[in-house]
Structure formats: structure tokens, C-alpha cells
C-alpha positions in Angstrom: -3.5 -29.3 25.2 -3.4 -29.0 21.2 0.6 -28.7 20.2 0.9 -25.7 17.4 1.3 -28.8 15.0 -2.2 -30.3 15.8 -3.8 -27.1 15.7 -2.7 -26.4 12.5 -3.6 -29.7 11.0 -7.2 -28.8 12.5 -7.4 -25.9 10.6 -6.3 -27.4 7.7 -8.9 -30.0 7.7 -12.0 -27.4 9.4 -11.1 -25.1 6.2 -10.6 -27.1 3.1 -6.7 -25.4 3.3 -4.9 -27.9 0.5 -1.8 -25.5 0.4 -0.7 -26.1 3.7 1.7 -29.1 4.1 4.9 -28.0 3.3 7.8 -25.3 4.3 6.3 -23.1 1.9 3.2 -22.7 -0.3 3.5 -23.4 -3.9 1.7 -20.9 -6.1 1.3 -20.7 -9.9 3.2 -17.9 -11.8 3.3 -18.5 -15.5 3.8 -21.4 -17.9 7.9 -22.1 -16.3 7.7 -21.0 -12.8 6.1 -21.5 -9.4 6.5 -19.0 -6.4 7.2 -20.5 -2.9 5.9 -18.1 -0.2 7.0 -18.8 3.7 6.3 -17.1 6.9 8.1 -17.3 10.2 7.4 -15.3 13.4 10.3 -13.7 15.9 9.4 -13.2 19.8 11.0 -11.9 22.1 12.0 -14.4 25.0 10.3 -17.4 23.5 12.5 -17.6 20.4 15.3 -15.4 21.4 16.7 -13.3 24.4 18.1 -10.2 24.0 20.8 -10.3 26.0 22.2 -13.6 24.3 22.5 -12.1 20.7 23.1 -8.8 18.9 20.9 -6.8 16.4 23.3 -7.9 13.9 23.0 -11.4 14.5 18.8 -11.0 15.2 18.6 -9.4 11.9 21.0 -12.5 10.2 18.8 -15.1 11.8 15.3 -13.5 11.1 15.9 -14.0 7.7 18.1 -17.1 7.9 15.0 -18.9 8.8 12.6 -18.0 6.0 15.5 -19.1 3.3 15.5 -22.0 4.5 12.1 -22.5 3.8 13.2 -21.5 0.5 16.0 -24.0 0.4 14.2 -27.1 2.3 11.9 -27.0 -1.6 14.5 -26.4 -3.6 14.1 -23.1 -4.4 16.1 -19.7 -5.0 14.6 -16.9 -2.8 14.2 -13.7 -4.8 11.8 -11.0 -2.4 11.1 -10.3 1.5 8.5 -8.1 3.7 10.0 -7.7 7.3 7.4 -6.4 9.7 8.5 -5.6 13.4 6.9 -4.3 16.5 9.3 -2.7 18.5 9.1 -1.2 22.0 10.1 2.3 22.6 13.3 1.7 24.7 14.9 0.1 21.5 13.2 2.3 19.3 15.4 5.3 21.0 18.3 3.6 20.6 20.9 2.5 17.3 19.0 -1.1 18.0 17.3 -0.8 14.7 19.8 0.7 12.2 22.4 -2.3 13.5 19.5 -5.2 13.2 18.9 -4.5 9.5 22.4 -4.1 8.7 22.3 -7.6 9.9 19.2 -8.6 7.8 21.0 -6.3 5.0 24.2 -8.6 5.2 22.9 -12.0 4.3 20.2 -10.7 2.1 22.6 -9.6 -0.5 24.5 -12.5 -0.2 21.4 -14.3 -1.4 19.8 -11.6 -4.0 17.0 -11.0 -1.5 15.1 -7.8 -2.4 13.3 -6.0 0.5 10.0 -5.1 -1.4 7.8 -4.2 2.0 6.8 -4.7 5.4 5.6 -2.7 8.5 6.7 -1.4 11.6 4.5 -0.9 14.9 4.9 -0.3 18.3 4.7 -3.0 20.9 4.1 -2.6 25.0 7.7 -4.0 26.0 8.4 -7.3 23.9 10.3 -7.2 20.6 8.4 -9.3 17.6 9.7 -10.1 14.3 7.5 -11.1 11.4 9.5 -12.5 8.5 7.8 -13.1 4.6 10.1 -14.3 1.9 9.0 -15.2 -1.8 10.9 -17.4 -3.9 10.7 -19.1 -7.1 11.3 -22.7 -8.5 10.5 -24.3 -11.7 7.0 -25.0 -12.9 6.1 -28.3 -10.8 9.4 -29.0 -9.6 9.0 -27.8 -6.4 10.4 -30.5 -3.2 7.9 -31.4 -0.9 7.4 -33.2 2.2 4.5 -35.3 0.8 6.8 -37.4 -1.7 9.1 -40.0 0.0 8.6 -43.5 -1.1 9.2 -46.8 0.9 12.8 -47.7 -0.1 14.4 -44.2 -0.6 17.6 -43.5 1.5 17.3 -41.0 4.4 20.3 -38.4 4.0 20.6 -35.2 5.8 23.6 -32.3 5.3 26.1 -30.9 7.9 26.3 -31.9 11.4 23.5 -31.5 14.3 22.9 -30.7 17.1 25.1 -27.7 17.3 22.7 -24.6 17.8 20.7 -26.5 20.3 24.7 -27.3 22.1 25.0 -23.5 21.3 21.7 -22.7 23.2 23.1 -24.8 26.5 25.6 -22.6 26.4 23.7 -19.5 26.9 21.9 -21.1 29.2 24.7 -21.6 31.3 26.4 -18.3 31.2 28.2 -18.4 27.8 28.2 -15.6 25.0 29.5 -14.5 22.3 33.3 -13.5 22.3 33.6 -14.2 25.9 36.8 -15.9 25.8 35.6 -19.3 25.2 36.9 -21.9 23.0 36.9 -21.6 19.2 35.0 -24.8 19.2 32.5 -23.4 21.6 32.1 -19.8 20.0 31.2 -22.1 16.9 28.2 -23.8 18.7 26.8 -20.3 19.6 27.2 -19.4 16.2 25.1 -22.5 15.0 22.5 -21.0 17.4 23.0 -16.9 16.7 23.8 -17.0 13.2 22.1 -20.1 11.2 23.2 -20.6 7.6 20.7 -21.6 5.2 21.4 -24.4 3.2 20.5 -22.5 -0.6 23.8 -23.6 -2.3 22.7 -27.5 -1.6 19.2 -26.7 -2.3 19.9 -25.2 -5.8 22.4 -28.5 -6.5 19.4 -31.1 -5.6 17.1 -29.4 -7.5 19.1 -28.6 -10.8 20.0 -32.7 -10.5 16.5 -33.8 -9.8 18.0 -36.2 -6.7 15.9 -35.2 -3.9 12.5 -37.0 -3.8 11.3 -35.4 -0.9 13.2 -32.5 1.7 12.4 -30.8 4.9 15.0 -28.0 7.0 15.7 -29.5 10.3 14.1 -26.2 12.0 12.3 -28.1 15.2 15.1 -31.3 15.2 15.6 -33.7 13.2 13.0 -36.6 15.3 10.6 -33.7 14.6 11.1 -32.9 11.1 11.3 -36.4 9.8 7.9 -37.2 11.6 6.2 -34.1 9.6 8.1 -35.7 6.2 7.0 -39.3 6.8 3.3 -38.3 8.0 3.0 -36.0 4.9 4.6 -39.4 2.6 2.1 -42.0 4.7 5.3 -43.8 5.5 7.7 -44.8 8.5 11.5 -44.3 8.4 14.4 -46.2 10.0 17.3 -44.4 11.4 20.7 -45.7 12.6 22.2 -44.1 15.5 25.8 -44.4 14.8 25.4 -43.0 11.2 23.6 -39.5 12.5 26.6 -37.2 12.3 26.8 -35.5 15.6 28.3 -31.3 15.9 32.1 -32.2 16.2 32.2 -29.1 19.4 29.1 -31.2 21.3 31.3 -34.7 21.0 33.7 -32.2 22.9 32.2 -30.2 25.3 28.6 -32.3 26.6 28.4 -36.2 27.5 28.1 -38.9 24.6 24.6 -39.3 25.7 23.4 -35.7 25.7 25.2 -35.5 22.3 23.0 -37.9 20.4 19.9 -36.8 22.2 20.6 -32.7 21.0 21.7 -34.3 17.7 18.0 -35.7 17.7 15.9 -33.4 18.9 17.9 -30.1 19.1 16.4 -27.9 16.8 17.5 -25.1 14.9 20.6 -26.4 12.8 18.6 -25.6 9.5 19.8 -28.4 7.8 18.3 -30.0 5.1 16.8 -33.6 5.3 16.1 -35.6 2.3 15.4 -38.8 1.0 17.0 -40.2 -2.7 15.7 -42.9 -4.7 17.8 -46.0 -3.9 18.7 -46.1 -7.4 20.1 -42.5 -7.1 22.2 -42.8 -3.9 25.6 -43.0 -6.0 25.0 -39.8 -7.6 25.0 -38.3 -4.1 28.5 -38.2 -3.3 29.4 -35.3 -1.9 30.8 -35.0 2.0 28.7 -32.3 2.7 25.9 -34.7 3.4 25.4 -38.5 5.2 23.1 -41.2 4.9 21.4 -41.7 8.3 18.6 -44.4 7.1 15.5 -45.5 4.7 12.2 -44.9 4.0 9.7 -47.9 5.5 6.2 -48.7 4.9 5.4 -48.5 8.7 3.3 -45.7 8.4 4.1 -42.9 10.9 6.8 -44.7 13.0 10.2 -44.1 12.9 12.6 -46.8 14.4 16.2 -46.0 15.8 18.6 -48.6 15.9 21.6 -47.9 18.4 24.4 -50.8 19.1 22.0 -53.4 18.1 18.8 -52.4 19.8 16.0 -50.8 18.7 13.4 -48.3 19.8 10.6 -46.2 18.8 11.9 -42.7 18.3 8.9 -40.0 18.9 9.1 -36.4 17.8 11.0 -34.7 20.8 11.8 -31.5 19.0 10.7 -27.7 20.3 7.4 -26.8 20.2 5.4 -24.0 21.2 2.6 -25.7 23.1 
């Protein structure tokens, strides 16, 4: 069976699509500016149950995810359309009013304008269609398709926190039900993703970033999809990969390096910087996890000494 990643690279190829590559496509505007347009897609118990989150926090994420789109190209998102197709039994209910107040909340924290959208009726599942636009100067968009052989491999935050977050609910955990502060954080990481935007602005206005990706599917994932775009290989060290401080507490040393890994979600950003440029970097918010290689396509993991191939182990679809 295809994977959703395949089948889109099919597409791409059957159809001539040269726009598709990246977080977002990159459209002309005028003479100074490009706009970056994303697209993500909300359903109900494949990307989210509703008994694990609130409206507020549904609302929060559904456009959490498009900004970082935004933010993974350096961009400053500026405009939305929100489409949803809701089944009656929410429809009835304050479900709707409390899920934009949510949406509401973090766009004016980022100057997101709602400009559109639509609203439909669905059988029994709710679905979530979020468009945001952004903008970024003429050409200087970050894309995927631009890492060298060389650059340093640097990603921001911690991970593997939402997908820790996401074992929790699994296993009986929510939201203010007196757990831990340490574990209310984890399902925060999960419910309430913060888009990187403040980083993304600060990379771009400095020119440091040479190519960037959001760790949305994990970060095995996402640096295959930057190295396959680049034609180039990376190297990663194990012991430099900066693990969620509440997994290290809660889960086994070895789950905690394998959610770091492949647990999707975090909606960090992952970047590489010109080896020349790594001491401008130096900022805490981020951590150098590796280097760019000329082994096209393969990423290596070193751990204590030992090496391995690490394949893309992130969430998919298919």
C-alpha cells in the first residue's frame, strides 16, 4: 500500500506539480513579497478524540498546525479560511461558539485575520479544514530543498512531549485530572501545540537557516522529507537530541528516545546552518543534534558508540 507520502510524490510527478515540496507553497505577490499558502485537514478520531480535548483546545490546535507551516519557511502568517463539517449533535450544542473562541485566542496573538471559510453538515464525524496565508520576503522564503553537505543539524525545544502527551490519553489521563504538573504539561504539548513564529521570524530576519522543516510527523520523519528534497543524507547523535524533560520522568529511557524520534506533533522547527554560521546561533532555545552528509537519502544515528540506520518511523496516514 502507497503511504500518503508516496502518493503525493506520484501526483506530483503524473501532473507536472513543481509547487509542491515544501510546508507551504510559495507564490508571487509583487516586486518585495511572496505569499506562503498551507493547508491541513482535522478528523475526527484519526487526528483527535473528542473526549481527550476541549473545543477550546481543538480550536487552539487547528490553527496551531497551519502556523507552523508558516513558521517552518520563515514566514509571518497574516490571513485564514476555516471550513468545518459538523454533525448535528454538536451543532445543537455551545460546541461551536467555545471551539472558535479557541481558534479566536491564538489567532490574535499572531495577527491572524479570519477572511473565509465554510461550514457543512457531516453524518456523525467532526472534520476540520484549516487554510492560512502568509507572507515572506521576495525569494527568501526557507525551504526544505536547500541543505548542503556540511551544514549543522539544529532543532528548537525539546521532543517528544506531545507524542508522551498522547500515551497518556491513551492510558486514561486528561486534562486537569489531578495529575502531575509535569504530566499536565506533556498533554499540553499534545492539546495545545505552540507554533514556533517568534524563532521563525529571528532565522529569517538573520538569514541563518539554510534549509527548515516543523517536526509535525517526528523528527526521523521530517528530516527524511528535508534531506530527500536537499539529495543529501544526515547524521544524528543520539545523546545530543534533547529529550521532553516530563518523558525522562514519567516513561523508560528507551521509550524516551524512541518518542523523541518518531513522536510527532511537537511542532518544532528543524534546521540546518552553514558550518560557518553555527556561532551566530547561540541561543538555548535550540540544540545541535548533527550534520548534513552526502549519503543521499540515509540518515545514520550514532548512540554510545554504535551506529544504525535510522528510517522514517513517524505517523502516517497509510
Amino acid at each position: 500500500m502507497l503511504s500518503e507520502f508516496e502518493f503525493i510524490g506520484n501526483i506530483k510527478s503524473k501532473y507536472g506539480l513543481g509547487k509542491i515540496g515544501d510546508d507551504c507553497a510559495v507564490l508571487p505577490k509583487n516586486s518585495e513579497t511572496d505569499l506562503l499558502l498551507t493547508a491541513d485537514m482535522l478528523v475526527e478520531d484519526i487526528d483527535f478524540l473528542l473526549d481527550w480535548t476541549t473545543p477550546e483546545f481543538l480550536g487552539h490546535k487547528a490553527l496551531a498546525v497551519s502556523l507552523s507551516d508558516i513558521a517552518s519557511m520563515g514566514g509571518t502568517p497574516k490571513w485564514a479560511m476555516l471550513s468545518i463539517a459538523v454533525a448535528e449533535n454538536l451543532w445543537k450544542t455551545d460546541f461551536l461558539d467555545r471551539f472558535y473562541a479557541g481558534w479566536f485566542a491564538l489567532a490574535n496573538e499572531h495577527g491572524v485575520e479570519l477572511i473565509g471559510g465554510d461550514v457543512s453538515r457531516s453524518p456523525d464525524k467532526l472534520v476540520i479544514d484549516s487554510t492560512v496565508c502568509g507572507e515572506v520576503a521576495k525569494g527568501k522564503a526557507i525551504l526544505r530543498s536547500t541543505a548542503k553537505p556540511g551544514d549543522a543539524i539544529f532543532v528548537s525545544g525539546t521532543l517528544g512531549g506531545a507524542a508522551g502527551g498522547l500515551k497518556l490519553l491513551e492510558n486514561g489521563y486528561g486534562h486537569g485530572k489531578h495529575t502531575s504538573d509535569f504530566l499536565q504539561n506533556l498533554i499540553l504539548k499534545q492539546l495545545k501545540p505552540q507554533p514556533q513564529t517568534g524563532l521563525a521570524k529571528l532565522l529569517h530576519t538573520h538569514g541563518i537557516a539554510t534549509a527548515m522543516i516543523d517536526v509535525s510527523d517526528g523528527l526521523s520523519s521530517d528530516l527524511f522529507h528535508l534531506c530527500k528534497q536537499s539529495y543529501v543524507g544526515a547524521k544524528i547523535y543520539a545523546e545530543k537530541v534533547p529529550i521532553n524533560e516530563g518523558l525522562v520522568r514519567h516513561f523508560p529511557t528507551i521509550e524516551c528516545l524512541q518518542m523523541a524520534l518518531d513522536g510527532g506533533e511537537d511542532f518544532e522547527l528543524l534546521f540546518t546552518v552553514d558550518e560557518k554560521d553555527i556561532s551566530l546561533l547561540n541561543s538555548p532555545a535550540v540544540t545541535l543534534i548533527g550534520e548534513i552528509t552526502a549519503n543521499i537519502d540515509i540518515i545514520e544515528l550514532t548512540d554510545e558508540g554504535t551506529s544504525s540506520i535510522l528510517k522514517p518511523g513517524g505517523y502516517r496516514h497509510f
